[in-house]
VOMAR-266499 format. One record per residue (C-alpha): residue number from 0; x, y, z negated. Coordinates in nm, 2 decimals. Layout:
// VOMAR-266499
ATOM    nr        x        y        z
ATOM   NUM        X        Y        Z
...
END
This chain:
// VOMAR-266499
ATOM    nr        x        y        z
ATOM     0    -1.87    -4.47    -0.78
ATOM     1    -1.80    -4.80    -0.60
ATOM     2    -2.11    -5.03    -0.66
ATOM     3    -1.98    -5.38    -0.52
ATOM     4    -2.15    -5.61    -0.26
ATOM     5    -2.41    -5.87    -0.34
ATOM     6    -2.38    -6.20    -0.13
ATOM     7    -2.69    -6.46    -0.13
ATOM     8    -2.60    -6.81     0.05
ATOM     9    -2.85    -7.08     0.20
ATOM    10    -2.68    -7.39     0.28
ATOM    11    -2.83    -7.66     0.55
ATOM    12    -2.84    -7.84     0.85
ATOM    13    -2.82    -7.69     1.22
ATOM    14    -3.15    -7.85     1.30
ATOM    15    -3.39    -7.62     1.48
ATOM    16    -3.72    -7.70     1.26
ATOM    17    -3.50    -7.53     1.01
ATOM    18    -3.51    -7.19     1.17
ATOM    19    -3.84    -7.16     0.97
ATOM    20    -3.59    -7.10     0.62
ATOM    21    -3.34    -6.96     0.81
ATOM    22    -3.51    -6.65     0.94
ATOM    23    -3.74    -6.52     0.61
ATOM    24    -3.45    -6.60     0.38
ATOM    25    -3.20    -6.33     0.66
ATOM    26    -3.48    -6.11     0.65
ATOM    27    -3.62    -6.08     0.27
ATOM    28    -3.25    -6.05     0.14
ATOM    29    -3.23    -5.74     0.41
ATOM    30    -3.51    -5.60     0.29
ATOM    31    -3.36    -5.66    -0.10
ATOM    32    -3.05    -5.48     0.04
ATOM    33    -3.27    -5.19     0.15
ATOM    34    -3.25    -5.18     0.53
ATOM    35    -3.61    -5.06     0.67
ATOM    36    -3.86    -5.24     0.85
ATOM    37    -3.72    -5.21     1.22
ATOM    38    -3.36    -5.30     1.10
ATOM    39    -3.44    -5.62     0.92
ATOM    40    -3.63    -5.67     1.23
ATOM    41    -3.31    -5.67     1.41
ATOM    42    -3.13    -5.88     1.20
ATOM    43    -3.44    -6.14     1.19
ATOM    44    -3.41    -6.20     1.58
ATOM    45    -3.02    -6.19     1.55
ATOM    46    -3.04    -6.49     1.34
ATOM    47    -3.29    -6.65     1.47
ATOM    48    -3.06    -6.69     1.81
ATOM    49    -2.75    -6.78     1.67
ATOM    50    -2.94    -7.02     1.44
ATOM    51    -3.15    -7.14     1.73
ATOM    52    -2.78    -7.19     1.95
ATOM    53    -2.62    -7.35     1.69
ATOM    54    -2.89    -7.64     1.67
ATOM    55    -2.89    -7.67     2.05
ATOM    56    -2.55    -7.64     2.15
ATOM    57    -2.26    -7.52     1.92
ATOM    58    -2.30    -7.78     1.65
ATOM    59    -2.65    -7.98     1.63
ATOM    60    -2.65    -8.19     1.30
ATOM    61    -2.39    -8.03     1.18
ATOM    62    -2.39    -7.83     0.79
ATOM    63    -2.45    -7.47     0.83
ATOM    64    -2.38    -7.20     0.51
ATOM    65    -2.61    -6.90     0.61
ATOM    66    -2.44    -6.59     0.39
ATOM    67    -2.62    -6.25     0.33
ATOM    68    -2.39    -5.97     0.18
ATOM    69    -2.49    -5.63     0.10
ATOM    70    -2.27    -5.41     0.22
ATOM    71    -2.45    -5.09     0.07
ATOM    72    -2.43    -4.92     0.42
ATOM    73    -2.52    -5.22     0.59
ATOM    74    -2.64    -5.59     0.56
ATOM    75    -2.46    -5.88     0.72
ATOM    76    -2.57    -6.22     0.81
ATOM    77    -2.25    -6.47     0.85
ATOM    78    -2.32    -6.78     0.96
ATOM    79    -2.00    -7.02     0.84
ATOM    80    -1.92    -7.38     1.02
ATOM    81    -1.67    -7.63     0.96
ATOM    82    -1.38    -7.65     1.29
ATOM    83    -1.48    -8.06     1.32
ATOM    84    -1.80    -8.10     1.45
ATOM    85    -1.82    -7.76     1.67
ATOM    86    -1.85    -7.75     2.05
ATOM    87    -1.57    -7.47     2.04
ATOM    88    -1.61    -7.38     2.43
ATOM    89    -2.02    -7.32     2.32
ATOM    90    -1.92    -7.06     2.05
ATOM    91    -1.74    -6.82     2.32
ATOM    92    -1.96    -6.47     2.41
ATOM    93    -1.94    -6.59     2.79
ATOM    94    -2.17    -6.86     2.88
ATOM    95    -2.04    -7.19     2.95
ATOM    96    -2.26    -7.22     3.23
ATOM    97    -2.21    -7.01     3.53
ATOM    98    -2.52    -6.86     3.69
ATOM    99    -2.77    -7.00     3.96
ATOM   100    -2.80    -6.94     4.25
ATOM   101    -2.97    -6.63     4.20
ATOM   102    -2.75    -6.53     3.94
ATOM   103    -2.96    -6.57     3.65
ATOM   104    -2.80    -6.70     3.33
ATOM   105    -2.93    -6.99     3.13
ATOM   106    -3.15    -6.86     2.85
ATOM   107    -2.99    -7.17     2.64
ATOM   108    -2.64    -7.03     2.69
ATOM   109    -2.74    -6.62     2.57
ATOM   110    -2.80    -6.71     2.22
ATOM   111    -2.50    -6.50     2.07
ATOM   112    -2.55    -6.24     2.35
ATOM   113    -2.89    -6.18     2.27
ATOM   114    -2.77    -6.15     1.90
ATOM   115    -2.51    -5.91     1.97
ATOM   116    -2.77    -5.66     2.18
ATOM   117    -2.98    -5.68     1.83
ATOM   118    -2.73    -5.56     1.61
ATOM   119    -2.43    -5.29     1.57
ATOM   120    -2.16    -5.56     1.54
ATOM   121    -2.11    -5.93     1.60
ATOM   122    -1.77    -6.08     1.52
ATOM   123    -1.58    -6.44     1.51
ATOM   124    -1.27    -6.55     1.25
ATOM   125    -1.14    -6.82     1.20
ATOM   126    -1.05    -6.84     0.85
ATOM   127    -0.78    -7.11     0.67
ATOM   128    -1.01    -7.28     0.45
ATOM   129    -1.36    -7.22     0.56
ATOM   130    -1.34    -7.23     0.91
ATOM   131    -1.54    -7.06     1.14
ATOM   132    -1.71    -6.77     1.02
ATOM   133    -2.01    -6.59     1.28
ATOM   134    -2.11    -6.25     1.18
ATOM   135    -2.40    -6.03     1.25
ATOM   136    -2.40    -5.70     1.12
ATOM   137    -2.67    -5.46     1.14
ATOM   138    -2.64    -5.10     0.96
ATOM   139    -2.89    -4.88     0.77
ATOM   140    -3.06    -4.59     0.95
ATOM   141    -2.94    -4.27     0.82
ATOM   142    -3.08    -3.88     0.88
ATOM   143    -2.87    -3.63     1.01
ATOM   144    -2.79    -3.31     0.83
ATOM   145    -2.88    -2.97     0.93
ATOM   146    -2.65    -2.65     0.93
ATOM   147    -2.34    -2.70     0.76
ATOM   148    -2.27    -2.49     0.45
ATOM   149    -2.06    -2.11     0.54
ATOM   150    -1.68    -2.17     0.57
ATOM   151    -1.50    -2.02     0.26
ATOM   152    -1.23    -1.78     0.25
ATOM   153    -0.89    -2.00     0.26
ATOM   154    -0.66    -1.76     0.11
ATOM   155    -0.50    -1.84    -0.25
ATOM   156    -0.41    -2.19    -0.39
ATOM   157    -0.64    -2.48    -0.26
ATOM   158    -0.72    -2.80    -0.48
ATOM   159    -0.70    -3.21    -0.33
ATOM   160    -0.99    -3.41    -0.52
ATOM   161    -1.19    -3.68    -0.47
ATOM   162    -1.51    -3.56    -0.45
ATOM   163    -1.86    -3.60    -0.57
ATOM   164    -2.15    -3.74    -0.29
ATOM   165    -2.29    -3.37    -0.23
ATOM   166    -1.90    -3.29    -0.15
ATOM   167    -1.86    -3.55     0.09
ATOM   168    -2.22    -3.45     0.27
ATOM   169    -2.08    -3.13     0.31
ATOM   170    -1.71    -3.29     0.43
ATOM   171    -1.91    -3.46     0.68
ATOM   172    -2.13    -3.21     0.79
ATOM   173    -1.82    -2.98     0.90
ATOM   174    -1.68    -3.21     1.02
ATOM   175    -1.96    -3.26     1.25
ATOM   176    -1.98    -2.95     1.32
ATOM   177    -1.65    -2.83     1.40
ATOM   178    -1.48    -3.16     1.59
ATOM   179    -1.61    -3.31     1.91
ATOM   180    -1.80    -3.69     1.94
ATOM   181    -1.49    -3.83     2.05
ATOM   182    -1.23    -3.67     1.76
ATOM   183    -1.40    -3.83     1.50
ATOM   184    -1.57    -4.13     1.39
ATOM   185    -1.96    -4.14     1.44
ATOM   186    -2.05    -4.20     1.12
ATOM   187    -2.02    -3.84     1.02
ATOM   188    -2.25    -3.76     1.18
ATOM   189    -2.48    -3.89     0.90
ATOM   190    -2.34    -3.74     0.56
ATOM   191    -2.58    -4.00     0.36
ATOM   192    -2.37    -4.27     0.54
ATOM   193    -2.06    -4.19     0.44
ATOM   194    -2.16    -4.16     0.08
ATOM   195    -2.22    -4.50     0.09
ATOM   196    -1.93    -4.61     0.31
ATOM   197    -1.75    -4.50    -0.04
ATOM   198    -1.92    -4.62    -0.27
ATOM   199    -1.91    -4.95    -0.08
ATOM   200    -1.53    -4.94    -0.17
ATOM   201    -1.45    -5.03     0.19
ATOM   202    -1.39    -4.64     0.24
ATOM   203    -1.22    -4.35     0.07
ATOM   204    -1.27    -3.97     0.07
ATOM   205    -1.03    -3.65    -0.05
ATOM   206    -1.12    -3.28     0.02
ATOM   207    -0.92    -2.98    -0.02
ATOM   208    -1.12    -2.70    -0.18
ATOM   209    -1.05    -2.34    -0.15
ATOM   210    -1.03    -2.12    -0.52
ATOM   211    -1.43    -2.07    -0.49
ATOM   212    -1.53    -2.38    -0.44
ATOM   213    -1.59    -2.45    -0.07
ATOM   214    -1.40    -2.75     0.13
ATOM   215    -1.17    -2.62     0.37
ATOM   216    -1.03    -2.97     0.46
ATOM   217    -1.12    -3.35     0.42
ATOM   218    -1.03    -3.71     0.51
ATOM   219    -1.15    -4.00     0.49
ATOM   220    -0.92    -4.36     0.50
ATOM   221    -0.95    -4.74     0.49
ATOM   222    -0.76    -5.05     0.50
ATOM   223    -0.79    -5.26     0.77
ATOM   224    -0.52    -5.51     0.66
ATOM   225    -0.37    -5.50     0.32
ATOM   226    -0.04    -5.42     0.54
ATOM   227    -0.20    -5.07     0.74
ATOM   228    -0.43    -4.76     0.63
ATOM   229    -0.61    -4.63     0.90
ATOM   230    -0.69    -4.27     0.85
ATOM   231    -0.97    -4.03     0.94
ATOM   232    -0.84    -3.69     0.98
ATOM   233    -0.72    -3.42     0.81
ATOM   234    -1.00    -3.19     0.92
ATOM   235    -0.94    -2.89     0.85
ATOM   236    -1.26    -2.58     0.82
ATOM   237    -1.26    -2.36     1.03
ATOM   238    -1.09    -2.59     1.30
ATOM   239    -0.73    -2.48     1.41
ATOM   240    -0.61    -2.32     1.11
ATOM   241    -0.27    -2.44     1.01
ATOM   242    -0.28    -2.31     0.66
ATOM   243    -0.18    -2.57     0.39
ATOM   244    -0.47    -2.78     0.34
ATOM   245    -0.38    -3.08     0.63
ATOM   246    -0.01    -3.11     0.47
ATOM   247    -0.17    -3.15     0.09
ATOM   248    -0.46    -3.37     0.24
ATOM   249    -0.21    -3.57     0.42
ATOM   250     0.06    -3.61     0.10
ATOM   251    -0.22    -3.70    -0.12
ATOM   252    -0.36    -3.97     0.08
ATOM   253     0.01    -4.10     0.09
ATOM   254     0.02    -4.07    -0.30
ATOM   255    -0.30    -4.28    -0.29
ATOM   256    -0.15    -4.53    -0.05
ATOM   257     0.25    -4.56    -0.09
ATOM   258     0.21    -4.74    -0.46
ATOM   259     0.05    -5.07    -0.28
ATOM   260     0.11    -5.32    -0.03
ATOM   261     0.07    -5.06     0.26
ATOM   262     0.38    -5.01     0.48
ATOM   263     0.23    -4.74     0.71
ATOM   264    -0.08    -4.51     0.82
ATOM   265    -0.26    -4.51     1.17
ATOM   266    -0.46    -4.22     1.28
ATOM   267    -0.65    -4.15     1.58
ATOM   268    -0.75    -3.79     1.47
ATOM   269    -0.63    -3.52     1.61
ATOM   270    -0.39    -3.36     1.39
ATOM   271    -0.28    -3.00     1.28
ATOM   272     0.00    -2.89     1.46
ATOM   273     0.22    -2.90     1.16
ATOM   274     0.17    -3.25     1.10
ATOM   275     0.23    -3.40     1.43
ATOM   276     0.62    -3.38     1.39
ATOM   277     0.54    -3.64     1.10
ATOM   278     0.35    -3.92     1.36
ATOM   279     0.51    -4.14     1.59
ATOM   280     0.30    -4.15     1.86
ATOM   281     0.17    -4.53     1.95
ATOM   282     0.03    -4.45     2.31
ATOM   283    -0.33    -4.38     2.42
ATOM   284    -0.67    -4.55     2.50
ATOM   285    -0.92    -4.43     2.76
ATOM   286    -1.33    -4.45     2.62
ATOM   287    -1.61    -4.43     2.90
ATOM   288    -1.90    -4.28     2.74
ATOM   289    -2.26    -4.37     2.83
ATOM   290    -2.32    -4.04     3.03
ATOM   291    -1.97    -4.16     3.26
ATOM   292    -1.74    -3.95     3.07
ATOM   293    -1.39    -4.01     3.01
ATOM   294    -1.16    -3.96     2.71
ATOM   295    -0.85    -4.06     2.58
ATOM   296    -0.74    -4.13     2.23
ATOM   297    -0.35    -4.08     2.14
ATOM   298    -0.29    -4.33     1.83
ATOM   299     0.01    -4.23     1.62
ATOM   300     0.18    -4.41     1.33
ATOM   301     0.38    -4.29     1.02
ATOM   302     0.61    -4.52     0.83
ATOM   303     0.53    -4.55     0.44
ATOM   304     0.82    -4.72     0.31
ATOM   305     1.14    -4.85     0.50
ATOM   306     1.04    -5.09     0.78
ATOM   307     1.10    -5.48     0.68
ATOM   308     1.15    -5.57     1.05
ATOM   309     0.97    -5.94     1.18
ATOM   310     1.01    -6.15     1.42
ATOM   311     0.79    -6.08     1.75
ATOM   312     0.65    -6.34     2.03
ATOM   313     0.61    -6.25     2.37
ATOM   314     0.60    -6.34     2.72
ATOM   315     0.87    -6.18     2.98
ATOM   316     0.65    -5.95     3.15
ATOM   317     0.56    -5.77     2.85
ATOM   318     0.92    -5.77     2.69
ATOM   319     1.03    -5.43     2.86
ATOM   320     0.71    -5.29     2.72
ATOM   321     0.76    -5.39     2.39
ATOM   322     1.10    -5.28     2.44
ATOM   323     1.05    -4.94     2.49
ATOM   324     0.84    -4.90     2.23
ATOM   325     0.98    -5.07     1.90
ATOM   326     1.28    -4.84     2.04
ATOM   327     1.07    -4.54     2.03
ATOM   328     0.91    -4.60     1.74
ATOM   329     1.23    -4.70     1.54
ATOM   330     1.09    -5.04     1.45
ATOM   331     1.34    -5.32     1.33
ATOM   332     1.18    -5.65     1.56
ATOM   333     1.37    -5.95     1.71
ATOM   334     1.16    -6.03     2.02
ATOM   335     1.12    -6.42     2.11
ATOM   336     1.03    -6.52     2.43
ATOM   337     0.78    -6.82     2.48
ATOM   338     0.89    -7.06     2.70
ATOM   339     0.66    -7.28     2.96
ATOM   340     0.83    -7.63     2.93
ATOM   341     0.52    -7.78     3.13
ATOM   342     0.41    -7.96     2.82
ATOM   343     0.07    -8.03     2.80
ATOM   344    -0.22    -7.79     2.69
ATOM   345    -0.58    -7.94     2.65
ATOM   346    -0.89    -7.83     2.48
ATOM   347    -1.14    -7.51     2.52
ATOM   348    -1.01    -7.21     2.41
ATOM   349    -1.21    -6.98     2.20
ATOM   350    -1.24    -6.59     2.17
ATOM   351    -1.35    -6.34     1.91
ATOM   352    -1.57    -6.11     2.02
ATOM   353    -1.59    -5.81     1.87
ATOM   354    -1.92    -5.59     1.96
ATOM   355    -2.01    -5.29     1.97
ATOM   356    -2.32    -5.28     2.22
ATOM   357    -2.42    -4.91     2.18
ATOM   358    -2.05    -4.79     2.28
ATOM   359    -2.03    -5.08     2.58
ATOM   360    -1.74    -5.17     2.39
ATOM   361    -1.59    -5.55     2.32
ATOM   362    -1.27    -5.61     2.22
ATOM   363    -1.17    -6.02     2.24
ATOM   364    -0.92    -6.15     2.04
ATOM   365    -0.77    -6.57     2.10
ATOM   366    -0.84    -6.74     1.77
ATOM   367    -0.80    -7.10     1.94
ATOM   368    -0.57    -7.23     2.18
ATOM   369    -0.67    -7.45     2.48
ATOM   370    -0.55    -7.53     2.82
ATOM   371    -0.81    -7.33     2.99
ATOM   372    -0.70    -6.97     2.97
ATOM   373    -0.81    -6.86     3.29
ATOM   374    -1.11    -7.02     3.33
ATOM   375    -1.20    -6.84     2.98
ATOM   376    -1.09    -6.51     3.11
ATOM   377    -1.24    -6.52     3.40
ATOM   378    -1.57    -6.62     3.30
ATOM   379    -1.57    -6.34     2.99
ATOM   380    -1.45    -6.04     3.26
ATOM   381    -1.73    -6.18     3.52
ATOM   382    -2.01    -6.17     3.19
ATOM   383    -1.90    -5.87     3.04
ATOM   384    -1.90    -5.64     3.36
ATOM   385    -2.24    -5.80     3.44
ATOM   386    -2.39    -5.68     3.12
ATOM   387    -2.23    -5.35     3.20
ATOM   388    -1.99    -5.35     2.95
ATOM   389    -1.69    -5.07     3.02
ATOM   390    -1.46    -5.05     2.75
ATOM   391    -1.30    -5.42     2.75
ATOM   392    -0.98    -5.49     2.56
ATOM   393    -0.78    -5.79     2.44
ATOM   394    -0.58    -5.78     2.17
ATOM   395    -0.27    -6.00     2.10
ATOM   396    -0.09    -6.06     1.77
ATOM   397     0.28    -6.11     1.80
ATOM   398     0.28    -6.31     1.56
ATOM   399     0.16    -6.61     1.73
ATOM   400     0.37    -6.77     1.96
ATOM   401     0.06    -6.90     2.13
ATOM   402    -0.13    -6.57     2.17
ATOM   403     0.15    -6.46     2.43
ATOM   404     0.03    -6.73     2.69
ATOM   405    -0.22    -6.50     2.76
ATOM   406    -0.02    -6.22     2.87
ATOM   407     0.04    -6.30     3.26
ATOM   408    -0.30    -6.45     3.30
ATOM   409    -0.47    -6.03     3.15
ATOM   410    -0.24    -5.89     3.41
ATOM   411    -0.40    -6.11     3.68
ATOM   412    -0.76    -5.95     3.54
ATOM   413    -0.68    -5.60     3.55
ATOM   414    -0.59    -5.58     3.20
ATOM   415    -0.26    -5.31     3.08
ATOM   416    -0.06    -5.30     2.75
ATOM   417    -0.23    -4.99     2.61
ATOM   418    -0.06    -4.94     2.28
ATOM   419     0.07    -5.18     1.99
ATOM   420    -0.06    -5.15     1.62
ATOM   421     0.23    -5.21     1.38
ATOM   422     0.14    -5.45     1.12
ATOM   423    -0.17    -5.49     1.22
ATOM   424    -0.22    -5.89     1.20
ATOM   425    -0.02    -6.15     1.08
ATOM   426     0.28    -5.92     1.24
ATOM   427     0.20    -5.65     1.50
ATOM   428    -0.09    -5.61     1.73
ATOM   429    -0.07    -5.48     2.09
ATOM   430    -0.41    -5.39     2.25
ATOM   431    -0.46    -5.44     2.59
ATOM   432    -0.69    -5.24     2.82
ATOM   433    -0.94    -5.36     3.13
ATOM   434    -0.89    -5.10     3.41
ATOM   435    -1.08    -5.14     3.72
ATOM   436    -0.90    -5.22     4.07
ATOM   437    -0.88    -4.90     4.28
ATOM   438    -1.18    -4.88     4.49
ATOM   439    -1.42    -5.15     4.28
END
């Protein structure tokens, strides 16, 4: 049952004697939302920085609206700012300040670092009518499960439903259990999680049962744009049988999906042999994990509904790529090139930053133009591989003319067209990947 998220909102001015409200009104609506003692702990000292940087440097004076939303699995703390008053260069990840001479960093230019080590996630948007958005997110602590529950027969006629929350402990547990870390998400590896991940609404769950009751399949599936599913799965129980439960798994999940807005489904899984013939595949990723090993991740793509076509922006040294693989993928796109007419580009240019500190992952994204795209580049790369971050990508959305000015200057930092993301922003995303010179 999907319970619905609670938002509290504190609205004041970025003025550090104020960090006094600020940080018992993050943490008592944590504690309201049911995170434990360490977490809102977390979330307290998150604040508190990005509080304490906004007063000092992004936006001193300026009105602040400090947001709490219970998110069931988590609790998030946005911090929203209106685009006029902001030092736009301050609100990048990478300080502004390049080190001293003995390479320390300027505790005054950390604050949203420091934030994002505290927490599981720490995003930027910019959004049309509320402007800038910062959000810390830190989850609840869940237990994991012990032994999974015995595999059932899967002869006779198996049954797609949406299942109850000791059905979807047990999804998750196989799951677990039969898929490695890297073929699945991490959440299930904490069944009470992804109860609430569903009942949160921002998640959905379908199992296939066998005649006696026991799961010999699931998925799960989201919507990260109102244009793209992204699914979870099919796992199938035991792992490598190719009886029919992926194929009804797979054509409910359609059924769910095909009535709305979505034009097509993303998966990351890897998938039955008898449903990769029904994928396109988008290209692979590479992951280093903390204990230096290496994986890749094939993203694939199916079509829900006959493919609109849009117009695409890019610069000329990715137009062979994209090329190649609208052609592959059968996807109807007119490609623009932008064109450099030595007009004049001022301003700081700002990045997202989305973090994900226990993976060493950080994907940036452009949300503001500025003449100063190397500069910003540079000083995120030299930051991020400091703090030992190793999986670094960029992505681009095609659907901003201004985004592809960032193409040649990625290449010159070490950064490759991995794969592209149909529909995945205002028209398609392509996700670039960091790869380290040969011999670094």
């Amino acid at each position: 049952m999907e319970m619905g998220k609670r938002t509290i909102s504190l609205r004041l001015t970025a003025e550090a004697g104020y960090v006094r409200v600020v940080v018992p009104f993050v943490a008592a609506s944590a504690g309201v939302f049911g995170l434990g003692a360490e977490e809102v702990e977390r979330l307290e000292l998150a604040a508190e920085e990005i509080f304490m940087y906004l007063a000092a440097s992004a936006c001193p004076g300026g009105e602040v609206v400090v947001e709490c939303t219970d998110g069931v699995y988590y609790a998030e703390a946005a911090f929203r700012l209106p685009v006029g008053r902001l030092n736009l260069r301050g609100l990048n990840i990478a300080p502004a300040a390049p080190p001293n001479l003995e390479g320390h960093l300027d505790l005054s230019e950390m604050g949203l670092l420091i934030a994002s080590r505290s927490v599981d996630r720490l995003n930027l948007t910019v959004e049309a009518t509320e402007g800038i958005k910062l959000t810390v997110v830190k989850e609840k602590t869940y237990p994991r499960m012990g032994e999974p529950p015995p595999l059932p027969s899967t002869e006779g006629e198996i049954a797609v439903t949406t299942p109850d929350a000791e059905r979807i402990k047990d999804f998750a547990v196989l799951a677990a259990d039969q898929y490695k870390e890297d073929e699945r998400p991490p959440c299930l590896d904490f069944p009470g999680k992804v109860v609430d991940m569903i009942a949160s609404g921002d998640y959905q769950c379908l199992v296939a049962a066998a005649p006696r009751g026991g799961l010999v399949g699931g998925l799960l599936f989201h919507y990260p744009t109102e244009k793209i599913v992204e699914c979870h799965g099919p796992y199938l129980f035991p792992r490598g049988q190719e009886g029919p439960a992926g194929k009804a798994l797979l054509e409910a999940c359609i059924g769910r999906v095909a009535r709305g807005k979505a034009l097509g489904i993303i998966t990351s899984s890897p998938l039955p042999q008898a449903l990769e013939g029904d994928f396109e595949t988008l290209g692979g990723l590479t992951y280093y994990g903390e204990d230096e090993t290496i994986s890749t991740v094939t993203y694939r793509y199916r079509h829900l509904h006959e493919d609109p076509g849009a117009e695409v922006w890019t610069h000329q040294d990715l137009r062979g790529f994209l090329e190649e693989t609208y052609g592959r993928l059968y996807l109807a796109r007119e490609i623009r090139l932008i064109r450099d007419a030595r007009e004049t580009r001022a301003g700081f240019s700002l990045f997202a930053a989305d973090v994900v500190p226990g993976r060493r992952e950080v994907t940036l994204r452009p949300l503001l133009p500025g003449g100063d795209w190397e500069d910003n580049v540079g000083r995120h790369m030299r930051f991020l591989l400091q703090e030992g971050f190793r999986n670094i990508f960029f992505a681009l959305d095609t659907g901003f003319p201004w985004h592809a000015e960032a193409i040649p200057v990625l290449a010159a930092f070490g950064f490759r067209p991995g794969i592209v993301l149909p529909f995945a922003g205002r028209s398609d995303i392509v996700v670039f990947q960091y790869h380290e010179p040969p011999g670094s």
